[in-house]
PAZAPA-4460 file (N, C-alpha, C; in steps of 0.05 Angstrom, whole numbers, plus 32768, in hexadecimal, padded with zeros to 4 digits):
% residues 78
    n_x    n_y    n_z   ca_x   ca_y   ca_z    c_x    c_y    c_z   seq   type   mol
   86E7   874A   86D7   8702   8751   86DE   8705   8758   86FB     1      X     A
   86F3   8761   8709   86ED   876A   8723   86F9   875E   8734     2      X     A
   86F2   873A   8730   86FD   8727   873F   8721   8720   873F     3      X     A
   8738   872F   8731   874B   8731   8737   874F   8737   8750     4      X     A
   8760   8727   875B   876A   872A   8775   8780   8745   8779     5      X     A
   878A   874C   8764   879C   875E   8762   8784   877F   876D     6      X     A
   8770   8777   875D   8757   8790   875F   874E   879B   877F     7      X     A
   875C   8787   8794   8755   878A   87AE   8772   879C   87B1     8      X     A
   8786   879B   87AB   8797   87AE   87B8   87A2   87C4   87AC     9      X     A
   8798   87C4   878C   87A1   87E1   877E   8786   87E3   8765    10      X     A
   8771   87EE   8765   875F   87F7   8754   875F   8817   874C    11      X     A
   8766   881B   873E   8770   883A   8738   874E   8849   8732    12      X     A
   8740   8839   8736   8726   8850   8738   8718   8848   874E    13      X     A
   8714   8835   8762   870F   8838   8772   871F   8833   8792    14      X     A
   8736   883D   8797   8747   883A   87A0   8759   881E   87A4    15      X     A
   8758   8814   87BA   875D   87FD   87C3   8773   87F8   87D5    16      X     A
   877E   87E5   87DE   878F   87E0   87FE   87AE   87F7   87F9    17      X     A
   87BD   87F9   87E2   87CA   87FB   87DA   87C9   881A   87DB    18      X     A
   87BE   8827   87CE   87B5   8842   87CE   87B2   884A   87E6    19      X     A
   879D   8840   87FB   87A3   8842   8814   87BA   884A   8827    20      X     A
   87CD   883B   8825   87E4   8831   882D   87F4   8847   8826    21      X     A
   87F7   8853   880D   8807   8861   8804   87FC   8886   880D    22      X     A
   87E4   887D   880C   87D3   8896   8817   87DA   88A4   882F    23      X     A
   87D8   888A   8847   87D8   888F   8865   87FD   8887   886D    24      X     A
   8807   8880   885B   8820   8876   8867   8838   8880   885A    25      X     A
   8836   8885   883B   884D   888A   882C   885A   887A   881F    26      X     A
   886C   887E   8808   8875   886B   87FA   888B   885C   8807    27      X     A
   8896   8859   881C   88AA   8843   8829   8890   882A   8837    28      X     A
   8879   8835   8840   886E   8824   8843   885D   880D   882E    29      X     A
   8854   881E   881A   8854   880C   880B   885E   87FA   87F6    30      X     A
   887B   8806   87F3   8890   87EF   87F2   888E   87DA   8802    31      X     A
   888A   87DB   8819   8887   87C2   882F   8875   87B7   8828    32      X     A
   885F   87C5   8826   8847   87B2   881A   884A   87A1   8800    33      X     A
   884E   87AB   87F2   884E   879E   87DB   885D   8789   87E2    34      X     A
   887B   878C   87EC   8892   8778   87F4   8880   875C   8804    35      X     A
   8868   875B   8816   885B   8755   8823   8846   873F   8819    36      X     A
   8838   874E   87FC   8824   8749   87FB   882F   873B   87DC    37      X     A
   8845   8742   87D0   883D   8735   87BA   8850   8720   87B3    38      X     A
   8865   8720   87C8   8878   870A   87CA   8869   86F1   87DC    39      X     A
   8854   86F2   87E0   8845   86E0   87EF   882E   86D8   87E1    40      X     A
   881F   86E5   87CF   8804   86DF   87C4   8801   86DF   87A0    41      X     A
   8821   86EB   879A   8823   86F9   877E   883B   86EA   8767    42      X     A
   884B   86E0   877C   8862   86D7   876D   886F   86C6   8786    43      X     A
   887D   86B0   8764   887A   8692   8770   8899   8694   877D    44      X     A
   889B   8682   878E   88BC   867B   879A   88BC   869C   87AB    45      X     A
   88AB   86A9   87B5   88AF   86C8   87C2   88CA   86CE   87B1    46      X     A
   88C1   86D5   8790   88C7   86E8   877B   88DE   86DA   8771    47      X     A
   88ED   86C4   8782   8902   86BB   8771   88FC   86A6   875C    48      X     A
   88DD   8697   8757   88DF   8694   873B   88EF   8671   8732    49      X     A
   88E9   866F   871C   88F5   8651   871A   88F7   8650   8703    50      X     A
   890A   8640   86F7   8914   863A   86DF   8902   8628   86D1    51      X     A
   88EB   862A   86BD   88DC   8617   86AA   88EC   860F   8696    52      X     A
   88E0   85FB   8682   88E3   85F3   8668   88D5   85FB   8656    53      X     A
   88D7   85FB   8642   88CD   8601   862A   88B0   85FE   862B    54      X     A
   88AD   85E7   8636   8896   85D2   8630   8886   85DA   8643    55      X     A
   8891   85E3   8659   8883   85E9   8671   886E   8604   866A    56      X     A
   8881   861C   865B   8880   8636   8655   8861   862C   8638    57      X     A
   886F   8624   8629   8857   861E   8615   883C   8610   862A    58      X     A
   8837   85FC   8637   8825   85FC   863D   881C   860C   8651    59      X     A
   881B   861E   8656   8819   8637   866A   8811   864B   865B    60      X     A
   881D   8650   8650   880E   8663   8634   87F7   8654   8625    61      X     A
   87F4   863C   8620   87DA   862E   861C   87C8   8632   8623    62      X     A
   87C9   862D   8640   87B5   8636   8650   87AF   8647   8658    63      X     A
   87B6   865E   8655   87B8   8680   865E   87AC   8689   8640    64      X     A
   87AD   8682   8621   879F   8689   860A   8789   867D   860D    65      X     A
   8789   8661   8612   8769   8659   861A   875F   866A   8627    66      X     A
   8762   866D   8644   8754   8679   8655   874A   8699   8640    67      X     A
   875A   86A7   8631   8755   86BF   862D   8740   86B5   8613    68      X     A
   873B   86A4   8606   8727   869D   85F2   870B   869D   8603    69      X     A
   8712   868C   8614   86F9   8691   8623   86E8   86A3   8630    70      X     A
   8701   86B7   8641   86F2   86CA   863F   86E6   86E2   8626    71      X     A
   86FF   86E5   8614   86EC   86EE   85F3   86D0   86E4   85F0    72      X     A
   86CC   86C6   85F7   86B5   86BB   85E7   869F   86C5   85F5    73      X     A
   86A7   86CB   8615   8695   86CF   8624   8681   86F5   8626    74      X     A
   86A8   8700   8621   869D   8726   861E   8690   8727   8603    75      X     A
   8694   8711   85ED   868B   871D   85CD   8677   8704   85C9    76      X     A
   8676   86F9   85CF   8655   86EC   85C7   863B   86E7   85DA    77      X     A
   8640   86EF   85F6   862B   86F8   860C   8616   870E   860A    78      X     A
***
């Protein structure tokens, strides 16, 4: 789980960029940050997003249940 990219800027037990930020700067600054960091690396169209289909949405969830089988198979039969 470590390898989440999200884990580099807010890890609630071992700090991270985010915590920092809010630490040394205050919460207007890290509004900015976030505005910064996750409209650029986090969310698609910088947060405005796009209209799918059905079909689009089902196979997206396909692949996002796969992915989570695999890792099950991997935490419960390793």
């Amino acid at each position: 789980m470590r390898e989440n990219p999200l884990y580099k800027l807010l890890d609630v037990r071992m700090g991270g960029k985010m915590v920092e930020v809010f630490e040394e700067e205050g919460a207007e600054a890290l509004k900015s940050f976030c505005r910064q960091h996750f409209e650029d690396e986090f969310l698609y169209n910088s947060g405005e997003g796009e209209i799918i289909t059905h079909s689009e949405y089902a196979r997206w969830r396909h692949y996002q249940e796969s992915k989570n089988r695999e890792v099950c198979y991997v935490l419960c039969f390793s």
